[in-house]
Backbone as a printed PyTorch tensor [residue, N CA C, xyz], in Angstrom:
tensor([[[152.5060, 147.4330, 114.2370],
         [153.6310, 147.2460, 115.1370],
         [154.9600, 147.4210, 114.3830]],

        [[154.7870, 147.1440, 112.7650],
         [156.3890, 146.8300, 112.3810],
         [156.5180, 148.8380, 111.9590]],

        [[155.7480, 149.1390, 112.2150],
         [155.6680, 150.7100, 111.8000],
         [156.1710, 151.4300, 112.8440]],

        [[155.3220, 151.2230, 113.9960],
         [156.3340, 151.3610, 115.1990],
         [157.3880, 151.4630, 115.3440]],

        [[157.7620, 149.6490, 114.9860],
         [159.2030, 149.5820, 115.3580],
         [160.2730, 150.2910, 114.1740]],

        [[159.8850, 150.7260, 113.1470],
         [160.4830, 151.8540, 112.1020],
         [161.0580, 152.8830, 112.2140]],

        [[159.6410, 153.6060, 112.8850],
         [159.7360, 154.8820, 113.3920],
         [160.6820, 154.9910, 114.5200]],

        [[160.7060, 153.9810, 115.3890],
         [161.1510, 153.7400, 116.8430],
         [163.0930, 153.9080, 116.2600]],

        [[163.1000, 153.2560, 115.3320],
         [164.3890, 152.7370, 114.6220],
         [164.9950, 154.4000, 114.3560]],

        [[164.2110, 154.8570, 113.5370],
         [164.6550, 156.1920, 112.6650],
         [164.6570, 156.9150, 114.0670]],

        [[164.3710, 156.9340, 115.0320],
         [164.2390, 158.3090, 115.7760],
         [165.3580, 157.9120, 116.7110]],

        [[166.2150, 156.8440, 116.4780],
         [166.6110, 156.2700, 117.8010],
         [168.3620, 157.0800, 116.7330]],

        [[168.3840, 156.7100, 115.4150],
         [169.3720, 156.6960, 114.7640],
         [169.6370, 158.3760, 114.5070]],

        [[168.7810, 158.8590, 114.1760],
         [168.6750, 160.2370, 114.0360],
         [169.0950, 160.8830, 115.6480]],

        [[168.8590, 160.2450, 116.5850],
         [169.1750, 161.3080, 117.8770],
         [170.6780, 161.0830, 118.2120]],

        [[171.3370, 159.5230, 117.5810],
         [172.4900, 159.4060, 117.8500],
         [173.4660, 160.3420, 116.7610]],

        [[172.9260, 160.6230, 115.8120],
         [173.9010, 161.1990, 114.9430],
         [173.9160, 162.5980, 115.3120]],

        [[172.5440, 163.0930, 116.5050],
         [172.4810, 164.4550, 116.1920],
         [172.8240, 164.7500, 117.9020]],

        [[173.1780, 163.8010, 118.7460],
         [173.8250, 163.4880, 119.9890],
         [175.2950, 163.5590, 119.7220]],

        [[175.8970, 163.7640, 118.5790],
         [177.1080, 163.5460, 118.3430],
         [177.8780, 165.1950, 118.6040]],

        [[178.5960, 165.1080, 119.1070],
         [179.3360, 166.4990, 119.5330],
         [179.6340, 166.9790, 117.9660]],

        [[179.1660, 168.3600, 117.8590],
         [179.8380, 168.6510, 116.5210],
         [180.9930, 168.7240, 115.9570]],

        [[181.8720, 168.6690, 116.5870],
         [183.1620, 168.1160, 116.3870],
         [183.7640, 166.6620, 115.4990]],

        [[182.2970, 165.9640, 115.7700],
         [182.2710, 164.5870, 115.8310],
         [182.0040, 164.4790, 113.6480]],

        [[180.9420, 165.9530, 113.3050],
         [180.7080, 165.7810, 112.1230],
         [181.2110, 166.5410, 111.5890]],

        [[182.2780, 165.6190, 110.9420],
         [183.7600, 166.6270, 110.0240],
         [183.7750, 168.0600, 109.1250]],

        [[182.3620, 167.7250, 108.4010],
         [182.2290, 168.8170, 107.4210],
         [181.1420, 169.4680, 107.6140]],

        [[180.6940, 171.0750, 106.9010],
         [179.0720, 171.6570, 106.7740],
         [178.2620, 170.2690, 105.7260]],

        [[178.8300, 169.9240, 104.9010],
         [178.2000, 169.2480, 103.8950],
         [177.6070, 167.9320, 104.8010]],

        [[178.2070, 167.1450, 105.7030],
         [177.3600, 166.4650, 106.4740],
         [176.5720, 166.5730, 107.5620]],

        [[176.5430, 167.9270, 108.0040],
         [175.3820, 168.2190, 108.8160],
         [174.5920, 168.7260, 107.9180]],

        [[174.7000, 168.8800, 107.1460],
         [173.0350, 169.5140, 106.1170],
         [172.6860, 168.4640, 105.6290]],

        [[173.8030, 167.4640, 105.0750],
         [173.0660, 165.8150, 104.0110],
         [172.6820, 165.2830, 105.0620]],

        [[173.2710, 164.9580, 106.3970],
         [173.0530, 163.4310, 106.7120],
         [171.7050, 162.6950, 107.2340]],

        [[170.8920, 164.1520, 108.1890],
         [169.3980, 164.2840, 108.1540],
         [168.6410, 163.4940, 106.7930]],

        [[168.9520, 164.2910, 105.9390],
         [168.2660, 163.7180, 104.8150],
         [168.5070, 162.5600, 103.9080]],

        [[170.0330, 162.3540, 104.4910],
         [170.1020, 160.6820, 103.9860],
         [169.1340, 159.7700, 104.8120]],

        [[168.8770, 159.8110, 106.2770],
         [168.7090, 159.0660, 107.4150],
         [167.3780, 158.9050, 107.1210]],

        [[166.8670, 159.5210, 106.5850],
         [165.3970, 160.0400, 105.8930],
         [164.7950, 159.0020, 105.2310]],

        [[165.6420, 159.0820, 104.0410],
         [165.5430, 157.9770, 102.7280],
         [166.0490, 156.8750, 103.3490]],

        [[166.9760, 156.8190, 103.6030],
         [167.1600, 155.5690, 104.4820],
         [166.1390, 154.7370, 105.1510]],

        [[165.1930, 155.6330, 106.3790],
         [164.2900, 155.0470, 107.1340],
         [162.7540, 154.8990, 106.0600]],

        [[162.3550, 155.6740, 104.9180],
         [161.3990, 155.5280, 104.2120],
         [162.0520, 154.3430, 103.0550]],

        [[162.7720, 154.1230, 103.3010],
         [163.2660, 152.2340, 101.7170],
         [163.1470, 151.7570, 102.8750]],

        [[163.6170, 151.4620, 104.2120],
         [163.5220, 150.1820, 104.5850],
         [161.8550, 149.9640, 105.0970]],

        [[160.9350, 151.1950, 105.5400],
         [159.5340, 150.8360, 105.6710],
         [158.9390, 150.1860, 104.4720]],

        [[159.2590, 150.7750, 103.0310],
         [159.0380, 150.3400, 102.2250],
         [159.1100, 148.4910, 102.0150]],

        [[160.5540, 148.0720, 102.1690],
         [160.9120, 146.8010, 101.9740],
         [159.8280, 146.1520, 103.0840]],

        [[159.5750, 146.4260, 104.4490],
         [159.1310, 145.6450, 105.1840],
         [157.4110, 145.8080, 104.6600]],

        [[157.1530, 146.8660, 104.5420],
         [155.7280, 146.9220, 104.2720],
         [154.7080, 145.6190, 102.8620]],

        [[155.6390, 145.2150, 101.8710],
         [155.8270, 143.7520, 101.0920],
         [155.6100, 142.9910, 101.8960]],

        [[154.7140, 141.7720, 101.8570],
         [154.7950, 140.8090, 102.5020],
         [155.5740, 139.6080, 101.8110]],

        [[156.4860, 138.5250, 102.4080],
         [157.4330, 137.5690, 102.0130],
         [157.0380, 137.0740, 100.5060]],

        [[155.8730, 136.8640, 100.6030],
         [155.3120, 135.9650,  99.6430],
         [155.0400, 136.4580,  98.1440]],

        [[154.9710, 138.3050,  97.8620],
         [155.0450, 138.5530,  97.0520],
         [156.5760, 140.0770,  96.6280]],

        [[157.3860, 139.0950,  97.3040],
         [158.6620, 139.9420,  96.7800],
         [159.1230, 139.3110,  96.0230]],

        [[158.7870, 138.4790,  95.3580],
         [158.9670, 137.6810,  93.9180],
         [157.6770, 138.6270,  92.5250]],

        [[157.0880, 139.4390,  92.8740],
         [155.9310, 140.0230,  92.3980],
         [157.0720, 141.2700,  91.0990]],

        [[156.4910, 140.5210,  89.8210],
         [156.9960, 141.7760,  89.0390],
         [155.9870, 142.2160,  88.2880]],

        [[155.7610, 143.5640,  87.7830],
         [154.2580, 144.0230,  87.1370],
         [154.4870, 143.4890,  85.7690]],

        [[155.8710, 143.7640,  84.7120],
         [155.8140, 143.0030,  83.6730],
         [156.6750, 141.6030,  83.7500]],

        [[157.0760, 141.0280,  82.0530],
         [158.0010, 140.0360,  82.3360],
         [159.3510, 140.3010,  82.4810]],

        [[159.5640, 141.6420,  81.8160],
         [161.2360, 142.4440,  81.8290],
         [161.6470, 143.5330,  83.0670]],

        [[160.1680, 143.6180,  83.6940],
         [160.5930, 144.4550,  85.3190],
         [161.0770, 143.6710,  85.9340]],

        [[162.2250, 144.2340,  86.8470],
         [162.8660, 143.7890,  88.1200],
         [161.2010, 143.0190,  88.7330]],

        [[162.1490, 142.4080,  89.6740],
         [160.9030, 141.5710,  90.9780],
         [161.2890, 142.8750,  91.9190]],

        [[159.5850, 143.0860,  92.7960],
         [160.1790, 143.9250,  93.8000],
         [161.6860, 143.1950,  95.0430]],

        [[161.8580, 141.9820,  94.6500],
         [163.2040, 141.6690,  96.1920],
         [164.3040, 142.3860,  94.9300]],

        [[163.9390, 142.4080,  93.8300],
         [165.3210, 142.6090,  92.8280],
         [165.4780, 143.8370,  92.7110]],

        [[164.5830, 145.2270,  92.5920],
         [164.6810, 146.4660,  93.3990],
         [165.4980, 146.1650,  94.4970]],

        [[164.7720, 145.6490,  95.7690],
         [165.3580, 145.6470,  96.5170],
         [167.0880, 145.7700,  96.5830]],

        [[167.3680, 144.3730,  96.1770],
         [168.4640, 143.8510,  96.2560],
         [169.6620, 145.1460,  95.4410]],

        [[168.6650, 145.4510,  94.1920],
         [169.4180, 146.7830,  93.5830],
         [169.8690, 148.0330,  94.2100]],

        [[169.1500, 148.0540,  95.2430],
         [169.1200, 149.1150,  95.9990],
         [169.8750, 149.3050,  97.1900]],

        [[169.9160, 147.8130,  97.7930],
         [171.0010, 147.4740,  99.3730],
         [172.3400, 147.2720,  98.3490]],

        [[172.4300, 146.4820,  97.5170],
         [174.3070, 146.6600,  97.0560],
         [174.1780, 147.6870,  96.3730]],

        [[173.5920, 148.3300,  95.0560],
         [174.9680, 149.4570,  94.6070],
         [174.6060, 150.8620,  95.7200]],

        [[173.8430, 151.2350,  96.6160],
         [174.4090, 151.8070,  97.5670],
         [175.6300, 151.8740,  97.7710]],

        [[176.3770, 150.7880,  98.3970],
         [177.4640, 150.7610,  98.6720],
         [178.5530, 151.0520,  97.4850]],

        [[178.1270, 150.0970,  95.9590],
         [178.9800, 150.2150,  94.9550],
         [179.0520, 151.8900,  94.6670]],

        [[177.7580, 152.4110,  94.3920],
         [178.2410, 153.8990,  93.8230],
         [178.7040, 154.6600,  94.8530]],

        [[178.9130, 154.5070,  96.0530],
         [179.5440, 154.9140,  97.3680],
         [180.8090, 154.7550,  96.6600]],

        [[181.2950, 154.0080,  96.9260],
         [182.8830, 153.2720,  96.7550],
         [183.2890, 154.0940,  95.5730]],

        [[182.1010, 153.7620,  94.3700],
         [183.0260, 154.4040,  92.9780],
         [182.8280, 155.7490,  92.7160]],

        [[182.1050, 156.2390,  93.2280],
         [182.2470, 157.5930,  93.2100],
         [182.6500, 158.6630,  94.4520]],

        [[181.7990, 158.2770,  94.8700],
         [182.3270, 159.2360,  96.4850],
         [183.8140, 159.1960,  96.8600]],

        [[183.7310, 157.5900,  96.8510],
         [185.0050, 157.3670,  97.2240],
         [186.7740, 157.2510,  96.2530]],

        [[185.9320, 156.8650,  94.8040],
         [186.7550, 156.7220,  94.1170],
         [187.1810, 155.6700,  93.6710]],

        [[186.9370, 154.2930,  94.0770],
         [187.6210, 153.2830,  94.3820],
         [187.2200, 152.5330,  92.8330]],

        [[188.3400, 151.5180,  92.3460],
         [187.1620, 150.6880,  91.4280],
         [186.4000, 149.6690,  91.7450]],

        [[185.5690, 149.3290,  91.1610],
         [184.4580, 147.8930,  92.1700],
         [184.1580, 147.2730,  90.5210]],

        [[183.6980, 146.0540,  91.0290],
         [183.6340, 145.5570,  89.8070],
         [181.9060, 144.9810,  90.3990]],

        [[180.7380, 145.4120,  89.4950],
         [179.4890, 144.9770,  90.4410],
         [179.4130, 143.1800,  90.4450]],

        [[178.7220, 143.1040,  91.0940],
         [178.4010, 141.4070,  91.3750],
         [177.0670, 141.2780,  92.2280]],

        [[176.0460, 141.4480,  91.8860],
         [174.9480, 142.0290,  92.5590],
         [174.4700, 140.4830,  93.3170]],

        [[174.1140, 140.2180,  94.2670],
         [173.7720, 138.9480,  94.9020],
         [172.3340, 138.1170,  94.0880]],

        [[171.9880, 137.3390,  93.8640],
         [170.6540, 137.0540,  92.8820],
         [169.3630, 137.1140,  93.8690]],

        [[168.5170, 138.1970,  93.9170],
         [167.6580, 138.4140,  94.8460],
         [166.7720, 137.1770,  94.7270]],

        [[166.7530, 136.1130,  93.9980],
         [165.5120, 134.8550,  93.7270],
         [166.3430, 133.9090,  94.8900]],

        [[167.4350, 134.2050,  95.1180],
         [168.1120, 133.1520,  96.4980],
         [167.5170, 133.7220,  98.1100]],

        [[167.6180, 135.4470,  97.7650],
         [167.5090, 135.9690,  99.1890],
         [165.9280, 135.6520,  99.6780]],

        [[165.8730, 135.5450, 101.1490],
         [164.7130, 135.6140, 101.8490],
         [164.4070, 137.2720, 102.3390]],

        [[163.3190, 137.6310, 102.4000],
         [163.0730, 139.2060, 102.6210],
         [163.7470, 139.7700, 103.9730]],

        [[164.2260, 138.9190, 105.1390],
         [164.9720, 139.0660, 106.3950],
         [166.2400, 139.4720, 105.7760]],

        [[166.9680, 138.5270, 104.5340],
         [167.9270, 138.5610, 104.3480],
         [168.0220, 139.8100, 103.6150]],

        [[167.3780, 140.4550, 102.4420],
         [167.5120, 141.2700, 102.0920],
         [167.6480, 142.9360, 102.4580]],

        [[166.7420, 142.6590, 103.6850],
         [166.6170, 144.2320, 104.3860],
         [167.7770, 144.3290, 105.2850]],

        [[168.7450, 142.4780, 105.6840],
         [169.7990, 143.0030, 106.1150],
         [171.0290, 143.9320, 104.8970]],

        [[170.3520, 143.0540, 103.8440],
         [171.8740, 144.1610, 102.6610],
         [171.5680, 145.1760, 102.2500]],

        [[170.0910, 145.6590, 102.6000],
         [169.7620, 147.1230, 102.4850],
         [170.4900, 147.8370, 103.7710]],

        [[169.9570, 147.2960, 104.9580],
         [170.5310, 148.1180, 106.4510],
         [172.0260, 147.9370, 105.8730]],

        [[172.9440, 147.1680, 105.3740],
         [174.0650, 147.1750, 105.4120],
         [175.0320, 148.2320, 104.4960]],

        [[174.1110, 148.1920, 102.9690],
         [174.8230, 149.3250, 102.3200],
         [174.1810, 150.4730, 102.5920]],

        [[173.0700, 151.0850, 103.7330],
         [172.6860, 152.1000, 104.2880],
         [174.1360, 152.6010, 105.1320]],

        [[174.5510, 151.1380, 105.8010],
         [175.4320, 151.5620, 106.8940],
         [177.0730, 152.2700, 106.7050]],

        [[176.8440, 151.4660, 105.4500],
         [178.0040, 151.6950, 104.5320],
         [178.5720, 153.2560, 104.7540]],

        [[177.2320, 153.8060, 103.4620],
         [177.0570, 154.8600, 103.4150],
         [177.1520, 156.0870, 104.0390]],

        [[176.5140, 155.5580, 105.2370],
         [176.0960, 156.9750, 106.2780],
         [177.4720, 156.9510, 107.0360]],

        [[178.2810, 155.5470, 107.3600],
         [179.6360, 155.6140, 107.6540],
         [180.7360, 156.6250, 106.9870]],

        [[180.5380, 156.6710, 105.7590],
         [181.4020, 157.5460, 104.8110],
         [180.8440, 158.6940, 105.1880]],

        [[179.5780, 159.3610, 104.8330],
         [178.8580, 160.1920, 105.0450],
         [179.7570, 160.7730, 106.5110]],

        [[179.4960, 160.6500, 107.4760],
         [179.6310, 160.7370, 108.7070],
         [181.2900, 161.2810, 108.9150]],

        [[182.5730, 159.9860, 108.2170],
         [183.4580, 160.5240, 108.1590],
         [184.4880, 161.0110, 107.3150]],

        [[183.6200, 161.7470, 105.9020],
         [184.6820, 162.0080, 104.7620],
         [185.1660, 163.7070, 105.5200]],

        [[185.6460, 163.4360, 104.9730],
         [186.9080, 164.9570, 104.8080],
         [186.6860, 166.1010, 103.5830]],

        [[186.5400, 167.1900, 104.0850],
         [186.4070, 167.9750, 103.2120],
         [186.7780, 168.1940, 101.9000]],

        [[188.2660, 167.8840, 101.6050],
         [189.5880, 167.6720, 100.1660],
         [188.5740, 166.8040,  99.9550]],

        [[188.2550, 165.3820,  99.8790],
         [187.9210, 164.4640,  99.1040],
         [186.1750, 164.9880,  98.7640]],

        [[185.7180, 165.9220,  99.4920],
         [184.0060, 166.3360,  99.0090],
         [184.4690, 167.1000,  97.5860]],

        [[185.4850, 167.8060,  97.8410],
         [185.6900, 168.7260,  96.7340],
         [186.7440, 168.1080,  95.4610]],

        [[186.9500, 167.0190,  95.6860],
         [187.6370, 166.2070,  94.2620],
         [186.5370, 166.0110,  93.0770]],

        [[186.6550, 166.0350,  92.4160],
         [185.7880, 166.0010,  91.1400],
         [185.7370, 164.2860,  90.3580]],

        [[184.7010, 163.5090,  89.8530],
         [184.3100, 162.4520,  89.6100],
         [183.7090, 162.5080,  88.0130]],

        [[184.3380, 161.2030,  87.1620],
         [183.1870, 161.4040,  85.8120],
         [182.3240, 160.1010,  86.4280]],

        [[180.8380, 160.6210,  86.0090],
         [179.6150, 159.5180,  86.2380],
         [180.0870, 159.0540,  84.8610]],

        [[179.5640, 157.7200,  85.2220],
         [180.1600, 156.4220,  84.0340],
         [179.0200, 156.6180,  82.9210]],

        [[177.8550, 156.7430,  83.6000],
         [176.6660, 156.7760,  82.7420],
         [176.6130, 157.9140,  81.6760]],

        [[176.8290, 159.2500,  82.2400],
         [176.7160, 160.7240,  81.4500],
         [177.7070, 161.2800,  81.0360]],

        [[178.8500, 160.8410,  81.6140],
         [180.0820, 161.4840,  81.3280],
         [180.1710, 162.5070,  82.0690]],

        [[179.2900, 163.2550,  82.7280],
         [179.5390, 164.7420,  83.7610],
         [180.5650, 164.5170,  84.4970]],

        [[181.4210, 165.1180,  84.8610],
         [182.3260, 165.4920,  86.2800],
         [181.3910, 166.6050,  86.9430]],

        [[181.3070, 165.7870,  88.0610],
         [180.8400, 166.5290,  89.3560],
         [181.9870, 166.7780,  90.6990]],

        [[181.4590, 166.8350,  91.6190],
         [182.3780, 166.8070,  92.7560],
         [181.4910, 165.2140,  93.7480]],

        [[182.4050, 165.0320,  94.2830],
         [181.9360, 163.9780,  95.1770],
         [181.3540, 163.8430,  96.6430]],

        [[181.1090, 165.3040,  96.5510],
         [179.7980, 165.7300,  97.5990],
         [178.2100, 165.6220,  96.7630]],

        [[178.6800, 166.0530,  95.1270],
         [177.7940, 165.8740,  94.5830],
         [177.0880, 164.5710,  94.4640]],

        [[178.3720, 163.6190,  93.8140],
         [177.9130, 162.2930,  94.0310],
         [176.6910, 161.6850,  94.9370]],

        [[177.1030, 161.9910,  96.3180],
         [176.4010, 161.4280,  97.4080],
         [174.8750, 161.4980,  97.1060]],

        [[174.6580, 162.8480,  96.5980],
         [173.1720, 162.8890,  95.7080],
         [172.8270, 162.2920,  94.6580]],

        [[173.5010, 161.5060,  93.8650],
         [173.3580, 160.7520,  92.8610],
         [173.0170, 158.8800,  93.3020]],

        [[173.5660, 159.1270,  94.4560],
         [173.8410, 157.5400,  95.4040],
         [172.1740, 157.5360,  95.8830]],

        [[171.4780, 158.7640,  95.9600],
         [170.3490, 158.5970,  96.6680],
         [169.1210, 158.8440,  95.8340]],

        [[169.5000, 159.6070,  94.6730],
         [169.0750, 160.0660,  93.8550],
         [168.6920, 158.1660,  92.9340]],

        [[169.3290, 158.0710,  92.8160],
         [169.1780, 156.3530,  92.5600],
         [168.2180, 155.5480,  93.4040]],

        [[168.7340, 155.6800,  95.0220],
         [167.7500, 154.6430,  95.6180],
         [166.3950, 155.1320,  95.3810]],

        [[166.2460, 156.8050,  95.0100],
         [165.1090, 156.8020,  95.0600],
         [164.0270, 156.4210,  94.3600]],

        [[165.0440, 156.5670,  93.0630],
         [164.2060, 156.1650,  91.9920],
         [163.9560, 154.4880,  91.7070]],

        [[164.4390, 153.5390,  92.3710],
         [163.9540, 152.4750,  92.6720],
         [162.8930, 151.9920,  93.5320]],

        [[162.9220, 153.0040,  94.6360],
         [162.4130, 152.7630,  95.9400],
         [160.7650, 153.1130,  95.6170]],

        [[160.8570, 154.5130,  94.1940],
         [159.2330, 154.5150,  93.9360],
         [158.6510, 154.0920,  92.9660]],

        [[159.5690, 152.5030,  92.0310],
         [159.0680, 151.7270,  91.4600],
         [158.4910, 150.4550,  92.5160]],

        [[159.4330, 150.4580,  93.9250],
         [158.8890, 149.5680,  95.3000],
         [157.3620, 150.1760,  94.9180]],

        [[157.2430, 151.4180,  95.3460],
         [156.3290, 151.8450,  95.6880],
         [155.0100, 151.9990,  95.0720]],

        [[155.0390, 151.4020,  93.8060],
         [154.1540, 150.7310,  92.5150],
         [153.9370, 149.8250,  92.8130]],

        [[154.6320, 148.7280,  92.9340],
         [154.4930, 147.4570,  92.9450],
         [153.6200, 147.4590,  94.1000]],

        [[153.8910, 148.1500,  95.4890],
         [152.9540, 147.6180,  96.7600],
         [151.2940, 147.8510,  96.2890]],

        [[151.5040, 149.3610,  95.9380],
         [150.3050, 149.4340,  95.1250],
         [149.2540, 148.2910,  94.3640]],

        [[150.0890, 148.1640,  93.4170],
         [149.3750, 147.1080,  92.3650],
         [149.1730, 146.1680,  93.0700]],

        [[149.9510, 145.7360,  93.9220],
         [149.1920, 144.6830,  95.1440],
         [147.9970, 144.9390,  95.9120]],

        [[147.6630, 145.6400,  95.9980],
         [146.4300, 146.2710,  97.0550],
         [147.3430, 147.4850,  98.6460]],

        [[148.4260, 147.3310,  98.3420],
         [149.3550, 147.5200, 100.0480],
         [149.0770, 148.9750,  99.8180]],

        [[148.9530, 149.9050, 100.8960],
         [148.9610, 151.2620, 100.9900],
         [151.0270, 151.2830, 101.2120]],

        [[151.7250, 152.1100, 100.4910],
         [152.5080, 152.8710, 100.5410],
         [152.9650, 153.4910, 101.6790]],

        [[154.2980, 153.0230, 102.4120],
         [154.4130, 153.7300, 103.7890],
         [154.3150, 155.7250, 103.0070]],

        [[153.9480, 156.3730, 104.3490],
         [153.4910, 157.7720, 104.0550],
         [155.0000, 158.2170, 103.7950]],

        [[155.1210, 159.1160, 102.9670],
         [156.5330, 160.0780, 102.8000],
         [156.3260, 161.4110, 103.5470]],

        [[157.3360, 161.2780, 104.9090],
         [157.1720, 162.4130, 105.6520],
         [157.9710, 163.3190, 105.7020]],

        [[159.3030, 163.3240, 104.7400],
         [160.2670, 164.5310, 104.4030],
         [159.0290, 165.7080, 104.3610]]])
């Protein structure tokens, strides 16, 4: 049923963005990304729900994240590398302590820096896709259309250490249907 209601979710969000008069989506660069953000988007949050409460405290070693601490990594700097790169802005991180959150609570700060995101996504402006950004980590300057792939490029690579952990639990892996 909660698969259902997933799918039900993603198809409901995907028809509104693609119900949107094209007018409505500012640039080429967000009608080609935003599909495929909405994507990753709807495959992390099956992910998060597919965990049951009791073992999102579950880490495989003693120095791995807990899968809620993925989590939690994954719903805020969304938003942070949004802000500092896409957008430009400075942020100073402050990540919430996922050992406080309950798993309701957490998939709300995932849906939230999803929402973040796809908000910007939805209404940046062309000048600011084509401003150029240094990643803090590599030093590259990219452009900040590029960025947006780096913002996801991240969740993903958290989302398929999630996707270990359900494993090592016994959980089958929601299916990846990109």
């Amino acid at each position: 049923m909660k698969q259902f209601t997933l799918v039900l979710v993603a198809l409901i969000s995907t028809t509104l963005v693609f119900s949107q008069p094209e007018s409505e989506l500012k640039t080429e660069f967000t009608k080609m990304y935003l599909p495929v953000w909405l994507e990753a988007q709807s495959h992390c949050l099956e992910v998060a729900e597919a965990m049951p409460q009791e073992l999102y405290s579950f880490r495989p070693t003693p120095e791995s994240k807990s899968f809620a601490e993925q989590m939690v990594h994954i719903g805020y700097t969304i938003e942070l590398l949004t802000k500092r790169y896409v957008q430009g802005m400075e942020v100073v991180p402050n990540t919430p302590d996922a050992s406080k959150l309950s798993k309701s609570e957490i998939i709300a700060l995932l849906k939230s820096g999803f929402s973040y995101t796809t908000e910007i996504i939805k209404t940046i402006e062309q000048e600011k896709l084509d401003e150029t950004c240094v990643m803090y980590h590599s030093g590259n300057t990219v452009s900040r259309a590029f960025a947006f792939f780096y913002v996801q490029d991240h969740l993903t690579n958290h989302r398929a250490k999630a996707n270990l952990y359900l494993r090592m639990n016994g959980i089958e892996p929601p299916e990846y249907t990109w």
